[in-house]
N, C-alpha and C positions, 0 to 999 in steps of 0.2 A: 504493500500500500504506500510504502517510500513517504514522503513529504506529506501526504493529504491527511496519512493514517495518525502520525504524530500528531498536524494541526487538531484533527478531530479527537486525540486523546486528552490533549489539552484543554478542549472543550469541555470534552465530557467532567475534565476533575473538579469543575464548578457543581454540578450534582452530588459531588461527597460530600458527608459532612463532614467533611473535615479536609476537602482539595486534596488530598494527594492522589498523584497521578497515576494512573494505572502503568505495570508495565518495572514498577519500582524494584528494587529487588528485598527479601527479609533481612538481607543483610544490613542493612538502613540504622540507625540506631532508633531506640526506639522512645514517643513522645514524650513530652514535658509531664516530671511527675503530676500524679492525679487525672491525666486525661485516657483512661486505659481505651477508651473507642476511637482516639485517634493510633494508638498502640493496635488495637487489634484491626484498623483498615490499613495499615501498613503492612502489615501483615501479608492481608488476604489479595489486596488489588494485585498483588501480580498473578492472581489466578486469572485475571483479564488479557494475558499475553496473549493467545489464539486469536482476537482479532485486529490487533495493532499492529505487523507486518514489522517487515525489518528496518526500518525506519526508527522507531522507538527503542528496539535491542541495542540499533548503533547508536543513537543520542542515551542511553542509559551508559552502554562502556565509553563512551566517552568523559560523563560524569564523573563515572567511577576510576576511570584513569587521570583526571584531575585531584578527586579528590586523594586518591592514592600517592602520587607523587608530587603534587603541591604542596609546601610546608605553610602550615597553618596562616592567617592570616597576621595571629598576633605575637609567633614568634619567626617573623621574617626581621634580618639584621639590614642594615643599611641599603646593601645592595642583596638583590633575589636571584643576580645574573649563572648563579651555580647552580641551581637544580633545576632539572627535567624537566621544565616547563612544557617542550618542544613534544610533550605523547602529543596532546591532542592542537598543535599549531596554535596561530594567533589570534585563534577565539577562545579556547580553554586560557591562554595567558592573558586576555584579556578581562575576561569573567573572572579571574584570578586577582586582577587589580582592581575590579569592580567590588570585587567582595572581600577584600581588604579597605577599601574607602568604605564603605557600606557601614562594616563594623567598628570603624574608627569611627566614622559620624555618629554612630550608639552608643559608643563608650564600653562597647562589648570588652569585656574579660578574657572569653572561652572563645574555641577556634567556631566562626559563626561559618556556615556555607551555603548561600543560596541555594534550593534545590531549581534552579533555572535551564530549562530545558537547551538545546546550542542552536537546534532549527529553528526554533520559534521566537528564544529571547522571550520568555514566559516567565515571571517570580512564583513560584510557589508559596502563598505565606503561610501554609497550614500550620506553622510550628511556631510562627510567629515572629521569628528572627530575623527577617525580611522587611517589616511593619513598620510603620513611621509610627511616632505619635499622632494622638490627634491634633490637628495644626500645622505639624513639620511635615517638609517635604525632601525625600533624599532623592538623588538623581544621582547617574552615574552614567558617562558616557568612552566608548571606546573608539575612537577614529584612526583607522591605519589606512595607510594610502599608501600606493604600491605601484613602484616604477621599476620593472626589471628588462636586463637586456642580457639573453642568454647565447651567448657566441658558442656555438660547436663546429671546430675547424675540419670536424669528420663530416657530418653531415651536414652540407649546407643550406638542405633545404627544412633544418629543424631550427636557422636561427630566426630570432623569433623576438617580439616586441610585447610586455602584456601587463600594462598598466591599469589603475582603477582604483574605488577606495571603497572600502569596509569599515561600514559606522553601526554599531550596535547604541543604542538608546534602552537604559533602565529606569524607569521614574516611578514611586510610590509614592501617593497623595491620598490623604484622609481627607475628603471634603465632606461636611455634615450637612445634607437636606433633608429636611420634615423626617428628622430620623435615620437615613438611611448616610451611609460612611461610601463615596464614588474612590474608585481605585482606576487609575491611570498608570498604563504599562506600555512601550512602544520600541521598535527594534525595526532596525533596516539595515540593508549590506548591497552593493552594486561591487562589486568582482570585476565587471567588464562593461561594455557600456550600455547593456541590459540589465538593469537595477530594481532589483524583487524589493518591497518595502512588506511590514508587517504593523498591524496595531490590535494593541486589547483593552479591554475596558470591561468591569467590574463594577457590581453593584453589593453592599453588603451591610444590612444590619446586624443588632444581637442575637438574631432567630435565624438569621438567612445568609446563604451566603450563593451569589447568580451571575453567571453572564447576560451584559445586555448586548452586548456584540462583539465578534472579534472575528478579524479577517485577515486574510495576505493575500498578497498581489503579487505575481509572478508575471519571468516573462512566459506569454503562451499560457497563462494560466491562473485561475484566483482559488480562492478559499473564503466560504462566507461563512458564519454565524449568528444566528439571532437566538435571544432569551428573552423569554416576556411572562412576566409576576399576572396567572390569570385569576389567583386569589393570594388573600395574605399568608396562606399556607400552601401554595400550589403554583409551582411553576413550568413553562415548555419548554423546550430547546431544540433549535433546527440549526442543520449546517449542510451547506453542499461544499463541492470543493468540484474541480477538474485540471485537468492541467495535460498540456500538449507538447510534446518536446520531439525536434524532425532535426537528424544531423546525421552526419559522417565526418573520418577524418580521412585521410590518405596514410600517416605517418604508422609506423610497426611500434607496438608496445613490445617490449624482451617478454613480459607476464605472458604476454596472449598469440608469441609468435607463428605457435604452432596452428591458432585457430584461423591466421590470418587477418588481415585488417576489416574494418567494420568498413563497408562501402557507402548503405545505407541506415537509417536506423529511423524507427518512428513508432514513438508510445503518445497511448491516450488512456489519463484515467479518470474516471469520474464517481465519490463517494455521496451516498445521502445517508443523513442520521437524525432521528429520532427520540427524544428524551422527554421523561417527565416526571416531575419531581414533586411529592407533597409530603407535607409536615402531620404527622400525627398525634397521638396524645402525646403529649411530655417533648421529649428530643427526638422521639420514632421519627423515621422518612422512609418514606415508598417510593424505589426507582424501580424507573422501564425504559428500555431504551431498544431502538430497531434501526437496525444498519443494515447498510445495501453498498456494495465496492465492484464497482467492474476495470479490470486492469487490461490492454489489449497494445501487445508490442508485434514489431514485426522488423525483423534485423535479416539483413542480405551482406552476405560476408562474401570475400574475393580474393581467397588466400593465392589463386595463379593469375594474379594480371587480367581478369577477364576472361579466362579458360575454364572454371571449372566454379561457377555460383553454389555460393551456399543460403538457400533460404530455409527462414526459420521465422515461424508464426506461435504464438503463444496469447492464451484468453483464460484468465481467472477471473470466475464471478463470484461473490461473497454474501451471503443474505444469510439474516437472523436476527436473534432478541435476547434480551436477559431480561430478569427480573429482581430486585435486591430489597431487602429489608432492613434497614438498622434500629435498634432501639436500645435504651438503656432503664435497667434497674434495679438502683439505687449504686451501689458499690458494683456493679455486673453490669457487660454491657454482652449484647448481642448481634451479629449480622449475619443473615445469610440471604440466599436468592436460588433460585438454577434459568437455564433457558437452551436455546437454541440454534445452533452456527451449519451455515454447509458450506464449502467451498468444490468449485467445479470447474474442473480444467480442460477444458475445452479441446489441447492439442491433442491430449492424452484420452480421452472420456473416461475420468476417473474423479472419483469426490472422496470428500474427507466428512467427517460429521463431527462435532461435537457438542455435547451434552453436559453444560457446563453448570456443577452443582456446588456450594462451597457454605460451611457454616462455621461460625469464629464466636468463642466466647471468652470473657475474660472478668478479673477482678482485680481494684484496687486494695490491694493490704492494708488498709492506712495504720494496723495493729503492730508493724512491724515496725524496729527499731529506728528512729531517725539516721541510722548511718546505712541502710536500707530502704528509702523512700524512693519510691517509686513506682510507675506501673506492672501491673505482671497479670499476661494476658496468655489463654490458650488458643490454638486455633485447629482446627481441620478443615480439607478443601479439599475437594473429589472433583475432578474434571474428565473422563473417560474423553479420548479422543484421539488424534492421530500425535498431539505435542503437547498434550496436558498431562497431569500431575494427581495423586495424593498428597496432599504436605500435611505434616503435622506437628506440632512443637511450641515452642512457651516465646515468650520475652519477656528483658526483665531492662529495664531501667535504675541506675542508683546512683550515689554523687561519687562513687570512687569509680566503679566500673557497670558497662553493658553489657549486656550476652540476650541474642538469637539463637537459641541453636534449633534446626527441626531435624524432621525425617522426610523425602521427597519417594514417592515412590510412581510409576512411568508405566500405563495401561495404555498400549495401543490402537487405534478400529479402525482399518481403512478398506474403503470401498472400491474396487476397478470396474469400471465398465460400471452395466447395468448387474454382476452378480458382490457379493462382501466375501471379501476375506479379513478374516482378523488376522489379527498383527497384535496378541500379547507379548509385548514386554517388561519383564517385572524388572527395573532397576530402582534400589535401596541405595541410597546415599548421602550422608549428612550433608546439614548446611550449619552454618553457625559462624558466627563473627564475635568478640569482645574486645573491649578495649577498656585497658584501666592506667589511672594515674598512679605514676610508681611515686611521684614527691613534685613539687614544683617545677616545672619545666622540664619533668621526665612524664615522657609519653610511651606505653607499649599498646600495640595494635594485635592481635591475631584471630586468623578468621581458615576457613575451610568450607568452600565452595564445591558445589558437581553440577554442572552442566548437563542435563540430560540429554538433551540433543541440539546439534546448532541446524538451525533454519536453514544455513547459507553458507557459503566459502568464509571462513573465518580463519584466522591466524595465532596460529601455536606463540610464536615468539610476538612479544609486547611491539606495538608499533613504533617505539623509542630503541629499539633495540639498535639498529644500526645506525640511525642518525645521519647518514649521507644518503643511503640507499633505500630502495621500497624492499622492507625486511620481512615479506609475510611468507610464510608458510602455510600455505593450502589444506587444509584439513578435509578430510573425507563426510560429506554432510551426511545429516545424520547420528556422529560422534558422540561418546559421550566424555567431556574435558571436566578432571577437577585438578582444584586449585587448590595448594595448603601454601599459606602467606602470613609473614610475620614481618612488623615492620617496628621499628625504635626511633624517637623522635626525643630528642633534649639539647638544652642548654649549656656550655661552659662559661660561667660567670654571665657577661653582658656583652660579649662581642662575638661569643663563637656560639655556631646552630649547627646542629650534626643529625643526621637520620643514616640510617643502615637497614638492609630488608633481605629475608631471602623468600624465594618462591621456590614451587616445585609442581610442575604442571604434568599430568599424565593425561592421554589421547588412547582412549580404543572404541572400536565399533563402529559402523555407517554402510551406508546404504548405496551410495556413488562415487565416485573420486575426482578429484579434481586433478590439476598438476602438481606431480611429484605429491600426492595425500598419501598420507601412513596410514594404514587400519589402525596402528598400534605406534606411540612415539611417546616421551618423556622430555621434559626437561626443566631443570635444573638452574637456578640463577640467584646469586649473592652480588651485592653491592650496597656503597655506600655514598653518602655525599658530605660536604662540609664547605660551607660557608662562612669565613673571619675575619675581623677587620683588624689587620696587621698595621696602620696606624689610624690618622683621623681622616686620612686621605685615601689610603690605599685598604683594597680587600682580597682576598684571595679568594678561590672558589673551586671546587675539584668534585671531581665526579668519578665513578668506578662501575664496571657489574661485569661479569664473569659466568659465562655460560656454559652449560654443558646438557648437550643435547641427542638423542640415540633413538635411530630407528628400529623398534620393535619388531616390527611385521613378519611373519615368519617367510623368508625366501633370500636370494640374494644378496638384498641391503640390510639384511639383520644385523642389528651391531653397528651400524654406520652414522655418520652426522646425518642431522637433518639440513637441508641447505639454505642458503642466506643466512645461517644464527651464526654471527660470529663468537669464538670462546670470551675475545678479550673487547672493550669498546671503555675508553676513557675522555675525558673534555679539562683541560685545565686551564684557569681564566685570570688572570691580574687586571685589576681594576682601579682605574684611579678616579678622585670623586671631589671638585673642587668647588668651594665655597659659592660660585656662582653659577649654581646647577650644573654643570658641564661632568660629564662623566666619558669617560672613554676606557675600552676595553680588548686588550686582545687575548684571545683563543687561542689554545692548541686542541686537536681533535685527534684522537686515533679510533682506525674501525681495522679490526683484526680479518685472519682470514677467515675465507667463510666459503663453501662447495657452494656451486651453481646450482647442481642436481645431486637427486636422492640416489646416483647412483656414487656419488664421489669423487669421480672423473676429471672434472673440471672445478679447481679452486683457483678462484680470486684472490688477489693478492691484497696483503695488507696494507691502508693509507693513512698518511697524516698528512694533516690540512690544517690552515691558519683561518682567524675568523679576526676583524677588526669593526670593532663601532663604536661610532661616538655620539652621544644624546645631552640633549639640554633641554632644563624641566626650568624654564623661567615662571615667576608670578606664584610665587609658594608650590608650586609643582602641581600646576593644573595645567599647566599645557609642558605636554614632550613630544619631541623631534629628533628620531634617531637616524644615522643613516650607517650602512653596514657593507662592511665589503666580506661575501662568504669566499672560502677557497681564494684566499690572497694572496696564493704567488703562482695562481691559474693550475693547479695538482692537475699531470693527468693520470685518470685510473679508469678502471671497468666497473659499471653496475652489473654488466651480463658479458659474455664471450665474446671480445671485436665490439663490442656496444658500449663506447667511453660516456664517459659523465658531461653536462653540459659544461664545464670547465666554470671562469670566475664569473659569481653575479653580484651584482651592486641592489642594493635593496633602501625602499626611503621611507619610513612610517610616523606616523605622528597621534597624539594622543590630548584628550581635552576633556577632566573632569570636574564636575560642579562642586 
């Protein structure tokens, strides 16, 4: 459902009571003590993932790779220029500075983070962290603008011009009429000189909380929604959405060689959805909601110059409904629903059903000890389908630490043709995240994730992993990936900020392969970082992680790397930072070696690259202007076999917060 599917989840999280957005993971920490219904819809809305499409999957890890490698907002040291910023590019780094000003302007304490969607530019305030007072208005804007000129003396006809500016807009505003508190939220980016804009807008009192409209505008495409209060305890919500996108390129991606270049390409999609929302005795609410998605692509590829077409037509249509209840009482709160989903592929004559059921209960302890305060909620949630769940498991909120832990279990029913075949699959797998404060300024994180299945081509090694290179590893759809992650975050004195993490990621199981996909593959990864400020002027900054990675699979490549992971990948930065905002920075980069393919055959050789930029934040540091020259003494190296890298690029951004 891509972009439309996201817009309309966002939509829809105005019908919770409690806004959060479906799609979320349990991993989450869980809500402000004493609010255990908003503890148990965190919980449960990701049992909403079946119809939200891979749109929403990718804007959730993108989140979560923010939130993972960005160090907290209020223990960043002078300069941030040392850690990972670069997973998810310079929109997570932006929302990154958004939400460090955000919490400065509160006076927050604790590490605050917007739960803000990246496609939409959306505020979540369910938790309330986000929330102005009444009166105040915070606003937060990110403006980069982007002039590059990318010289490849191998290919000439890949050099290339591609300027533009990306403005993200966050503004939260309490305005008080006949009762009711208007919220204003607005976000835009033009990339090129086809400029998508987005706007939202919120209505909310102490009983209610509503969309009155929210839309984007694309090119080739819009996204509307309307909300409308048809009583004081009852309200609708409509949205369509469409969007048209017709292209081709000429040039060969190294990822997609083998399939050959995209000649033509032309998608159309258009969603309708359905809401309705009433308030019952006490805090009860009664949702319903009915969705309709028809997705229709058709791609003509030309891997021989013209000799040998390849067409390819695909049509997913999506219809169905839920139904959900919430209520609370007294210390115990309740929600459940079930309803309805089919999805129907057209190329294939094959459909999926789901039968989506789910009931969550919970209680506030308020008996327990004050160093113990908190929520602590149960849940279950039965989804029978072709990518739903069992889940079952507790959360607990306190002031020293958090813990999620469930149980996931994975019942599959799919249907070919006009006959059913089932497809049980029983997969048992914890989920569980905590995090506790070891003392002041010491932070431990650990959590253990399983992925039942991934939707789509997704990537074994973290998208940060190479840093010069597109470092993904093809994973076999269908897989089932879990995650065991531990991360350290603290202080030395007042000038130095250190985090250290290791992962360990294991891949088996699916259903098709992609390029070079392992049925079966692990891997392995430690690093650390450290940011210090070595005088009043100068900072240092260093980065490390260390991989190791082994194909499973039983055959030939048993035992072998997985390719693009390099073992070794370091970044070391000196910084200098003068009285009159001017900062300037050079980079050393290394990216180790790393196999082309899964057979091992071909390894890439090891690079080091220099990186230089200099910014100035005049006017108390609401306006910055950076400019950066990457690969400054023009490195040449291979991303793929004979396929060198664009060589040096000059890059120009600037930034303006209220």
């Amino acid at each position: 459902m891509k972009w439309i599917a996201a817009s309309v989840s966002c939509c829809l999280l105005a019908l919770s009571p409690t806004g959060t957005s479906a799609g979320e993971t349990a991993g989450k920490a869980a809500a402000p003590a004493g609010d255990s219904t908003a503890a148990l819809i965190q919980a449960t809305t990701q049992t909403d993932r079946y119809q939200l499409g891979s749109a929403v999957e990718s804007g959730n890890k993108a989140l979560s790779l923010l939130k993972a490698y960005a160090p907290p907002p209020d223990k960043v040291p002078a300069t941030r220029d040392g850690f990972p910023h670069a997973a998810v590019g310079h929109a997570a780094f932006g929302l990154a500075e958004w939400t460090a000003a955000l919490s400065a302007r509160q006076g927050s304490a604790a590490p605050t983070w917007a739960s803000t969607h990246l496609f939409q530019g959306l505020v979540n305030e369910s938790q309330g962290n986000a929330a102005a007072a009444s009166g105040e208005t915070l606003l937060g804007l990110m403006l980069d603008p982007l002039a590059v000129y990318l010289p490849n003396r191998y290919h000439p006809i890949e050099n290339k011009r591609a300027s533009g500016i990306t403005a993200a807009l966050e503004a939260t505003d309490r305005i008080r009429l006949h009762g009711r508190e208007y919220h204003l939220s607005a976000s835009g980016s033009c990339p090129d000189v086809k400029c998508p804009s987005s706007y939202y807008l919120a209505a909310r009192d102490e009983q209610y909380r509503g969309i009155l409209a929210d839309g984007q505008w694309k090119n080739k495409g819009f996204d509307i929604g309307m909300g409308h209060r048809v009583s004081p305890d009852a309200a609708i919500l409509f949205t369509f959405a469409w969007d048209y996108e017709k292209g081709g390129t000429p040039l060969v991606d190294p990822l997609v060689l083998l399939m050959g270049p995209v000649g033509k390409y032309k998608e159309t999609t258009y969603n309708v959805n359905l809401g309705y929302s009433r308030k019952l005795a006490g805090d009860d609410r009664l949702m319903l909601r009915f969705l309709y998605d028809h997705d229709k692509e058709k791609v003509i590829r030309d891997p021989m110059g013209g000799t040998a077409l390849i067409k390819w037509k695909q049509a997913d249509l999506t219809k169905g409904g839920d139904l959900r209840y919430t209520g609370n009482f007294g210390s115990h709160s309740i929600t459940g629903g079930g309803g309805y989903y089919e999805t129907r592929r057209l190329q294939t004559n094959s459909f999926e059903l789901a039968y989506p059921l789910n009931l969550a209960y919970g209680e506030n302890l308020n008996a327990l000890p004050p160093s113990l305060k908190g929520p602590v909620s149960t849940f279950l949630s039965y989804l029978p389908g072709t990518d739903e769940k069992i889940r079952t498991g507790f959360g607990y909120a306190g002031d020293k630490f958090w813990v999620t832990p469930g149980v996931l279990l994975d019942l599959g029913v799919r249907a070919e043709g006009l006959g059913r075949t089932n497809d049980y699959r029983i997969l048992i797998g914890p989920h569980a995240a905590s995090q506790i404060a070891l003392s002041p300024g010491q932070t431990l994180r650990v959590g253990i994730v399983q992925r039942m299945k991934t939707h789509e081509f997704a990537s074994l090694a973290p998208q940060e992993a190479g840093g010069l290179v597109v470092d993904e590893t093809f994973l076999v759809v269908g897989s089932k990936v879990t995650d065991l992650q531990a991360r350290w975050e603290g202080e030395i004195g007042t000038r130095s900020f250190l985090t250290a993490w290791a992962e360990h990621q294991r891949v088996g199981g699916g259903t098709s392969a992609g390029i070079y996909a392992p049925e079966h593959a692990t891997l392995t990864a430690i690093g650390g970082a450290i940011n210090t400020l070595l005088t009043d002027r100068i900072s240092l900054t260093a980065r490390y992680v260390n991989r190791d990675s082994e194909n499973r699979t039983n055959g030939s490549n048993k035992g072998k790397e997985m390719p693009l992971v390099p073992e070794h990948e370091a970044r070391l930065g000196l910084v200098w930072a003068d009285p009159m905002k001017v900062k300037v920075g050079l980079y050393g980069n290394y990216l180790g070696k790393r196999y082309w393919e899964d057979t091992n055959a071909t390894r890439l050789a090891a690079v080091t690259t220099a990186d230089l930029s200099a910014t100035w934040e005049p006017f108390d540091k609401r306006v910055g202007m950076t400019l950066a020259l990457l690969n400054l003494f023009d490195k040449e190296y291979d991303i793929a076999p004979a396929f060198p890298a664009g060589g040096r690029q000059i890059t120009f951004s600037g930034s303006f917060r209220f």
